[in-house]
N, C-alpha and C positions, 0 to 999 in steps of 0.2 A: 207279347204280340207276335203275330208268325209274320216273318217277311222272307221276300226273297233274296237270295243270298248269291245267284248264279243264272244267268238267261241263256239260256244256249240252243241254238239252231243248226240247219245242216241240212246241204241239198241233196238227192239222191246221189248215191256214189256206185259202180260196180267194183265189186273186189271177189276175190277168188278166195273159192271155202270147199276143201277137200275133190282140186279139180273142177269146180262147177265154176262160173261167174255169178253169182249174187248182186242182186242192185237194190240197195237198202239206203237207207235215210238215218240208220241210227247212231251215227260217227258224227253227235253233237258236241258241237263246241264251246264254250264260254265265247258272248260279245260283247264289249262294251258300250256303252249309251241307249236310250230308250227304241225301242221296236214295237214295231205297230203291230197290235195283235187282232186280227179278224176272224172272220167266222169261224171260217174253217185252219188259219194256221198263225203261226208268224210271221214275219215278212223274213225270206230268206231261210225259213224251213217246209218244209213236202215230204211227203212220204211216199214210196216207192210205190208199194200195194196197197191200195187203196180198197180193195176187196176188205181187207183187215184189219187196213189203219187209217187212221183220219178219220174225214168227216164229221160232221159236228158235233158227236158227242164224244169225239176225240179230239176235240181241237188244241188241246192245253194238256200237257203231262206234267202231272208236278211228283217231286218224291224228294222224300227230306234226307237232310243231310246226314242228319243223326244216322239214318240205316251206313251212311259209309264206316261207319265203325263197326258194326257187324261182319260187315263184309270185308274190313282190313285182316280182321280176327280168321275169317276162314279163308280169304287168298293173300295171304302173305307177301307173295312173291309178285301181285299183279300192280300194277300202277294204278288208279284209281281217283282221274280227276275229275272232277264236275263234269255232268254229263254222260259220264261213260251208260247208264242205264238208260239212257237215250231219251231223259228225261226235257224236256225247254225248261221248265222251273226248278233248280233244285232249290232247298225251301227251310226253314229253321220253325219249329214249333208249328208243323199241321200235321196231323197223324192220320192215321188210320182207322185207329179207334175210338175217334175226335171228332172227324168230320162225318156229317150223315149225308149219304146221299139226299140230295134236294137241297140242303144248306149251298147260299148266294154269298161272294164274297166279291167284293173292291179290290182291285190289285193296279192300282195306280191310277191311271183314267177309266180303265177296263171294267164289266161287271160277269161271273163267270158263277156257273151251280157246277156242283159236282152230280157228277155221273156213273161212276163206275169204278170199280177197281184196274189195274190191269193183270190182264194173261196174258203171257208172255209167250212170243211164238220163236221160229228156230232162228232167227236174225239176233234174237241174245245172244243164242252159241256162233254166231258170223263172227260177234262185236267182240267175244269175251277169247273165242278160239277154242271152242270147249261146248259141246252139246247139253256138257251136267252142268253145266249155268242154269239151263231151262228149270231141270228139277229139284236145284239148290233154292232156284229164286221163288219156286213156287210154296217150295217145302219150309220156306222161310216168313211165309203171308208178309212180308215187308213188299206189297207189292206196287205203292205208289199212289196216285187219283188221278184220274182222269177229269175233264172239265169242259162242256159246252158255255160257249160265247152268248152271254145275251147282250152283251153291251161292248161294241169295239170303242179299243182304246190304245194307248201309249204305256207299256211297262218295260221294266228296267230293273236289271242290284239295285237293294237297298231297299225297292217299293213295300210297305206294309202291304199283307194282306187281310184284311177286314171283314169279319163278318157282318153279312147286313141282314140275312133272315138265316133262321134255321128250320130244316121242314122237319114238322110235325109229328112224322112217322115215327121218329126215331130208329132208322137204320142204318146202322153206322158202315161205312166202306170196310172194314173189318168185317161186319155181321156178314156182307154179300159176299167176301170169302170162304165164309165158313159155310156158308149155304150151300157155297159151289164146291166146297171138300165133304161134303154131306153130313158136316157136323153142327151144323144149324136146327132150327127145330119149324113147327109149323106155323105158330103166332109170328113167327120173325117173317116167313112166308107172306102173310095174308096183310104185316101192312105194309111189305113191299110192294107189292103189287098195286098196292093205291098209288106209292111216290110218283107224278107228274114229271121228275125228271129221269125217272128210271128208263134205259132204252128198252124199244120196244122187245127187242132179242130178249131180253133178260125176262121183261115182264112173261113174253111168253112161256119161255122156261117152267119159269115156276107158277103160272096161272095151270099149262100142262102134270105140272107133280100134285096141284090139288086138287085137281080132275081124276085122277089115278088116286091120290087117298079116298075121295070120297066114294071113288068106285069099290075100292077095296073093304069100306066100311060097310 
């Protein structure tokens, strides 16, 4: 059963990143006891740029723990506690390749679909002090889910995460990476674009790349 194993939040903070002041939210921390998770966040977590980040179908980042062993292997020398990928859930047994976007889960009182993978913008290289974080983390597809709020609730360490539907499509948060690296194929296309919880951005993307194949054809 995948549960969560680490809750971490974090308010915007500005810190300086090669001379500039940067004001980021991603300098998440472990908290202990249960926290109210709403629409749009945590209680006690924001995101800076909101152009980017947040909003509902960013409201919940989860990314498992297991990838921290990947990433001991190639930064040796960094520290690496919960959090550090700016995740609120870090998580044991949900994957990537696991979860489909549109698949509903339980996570304590809470009810949450996944939405997306993440891409990872330059506030990695703020977090990590290193710009080639961005294209290690991409280059690694370990890149985490994302998760719109359909039901607030109270979560916390330790809460199971429960599946209670899985959509239909069959597209797994994996698949929509590999779309977006162009190694995906066209069926994978055509039933993403039906998933209901797919964001609008995305659908149009690629409703625009089957407009162009048919064109092409």
């Amino acid at each position: 059963m995948a549960k969560v194993i680490s809750l971490n939040v974090a308010l915007p903070r500005t810190v300086k990143f090669r001379g500039q002041a940067v004001t980021t939210g991603i300098f998440k921390e472990p908290v202990k006891g249960r926290v109210k998770l709403r629409r749009l966040n945590l209680d006690g977590d924001k995101q800076a740029d909101l152009t980017v980040h947040g909003g509902p179908d960013k409201a919940l980042y989860a990314y498992p723990a297991e990838h921290y062993d990947y990433w001991k292997k190639r930064l040796p020398n960094m520290k690496l506690p919960w959090g550090m990928f700016g995740e609120n859930l870090t998580t044991e047994e949900l994957f990537e390749d696991q979860v489909n976007i549109g698949d509903v889960f339980r996570i304590g009182s809470s009810e949450v679909v996944a939405t997306q993978p993440r891409m990872p913008c330059y506030k990695l290289g703020v977090k990590f002090g290193s710009m080639d974080i961005v294209r290690q983390f991409m280059e690694s597809k370990l890149t985490g889910i994302y998760f719109r709020v359909l039901k607030e609730g109270d979560v916390g360490a330790g809460d199971e995460i429960e599946l209670i539907s899985r959509d239909d499509n069959n597209v797994t948060v994996k698949d929509i990476v590999r779309l977006v690296s162009g190694r995906g194929d066209e069926a994978t296309i055509q039933r993403a674009v039906h998933i209901k919880a797919l964001p609008e951005a995305w659908r149009q993307e690629f409703l625009a790349y089957l407009v162009k194949q048919d064109g092409i054809e």
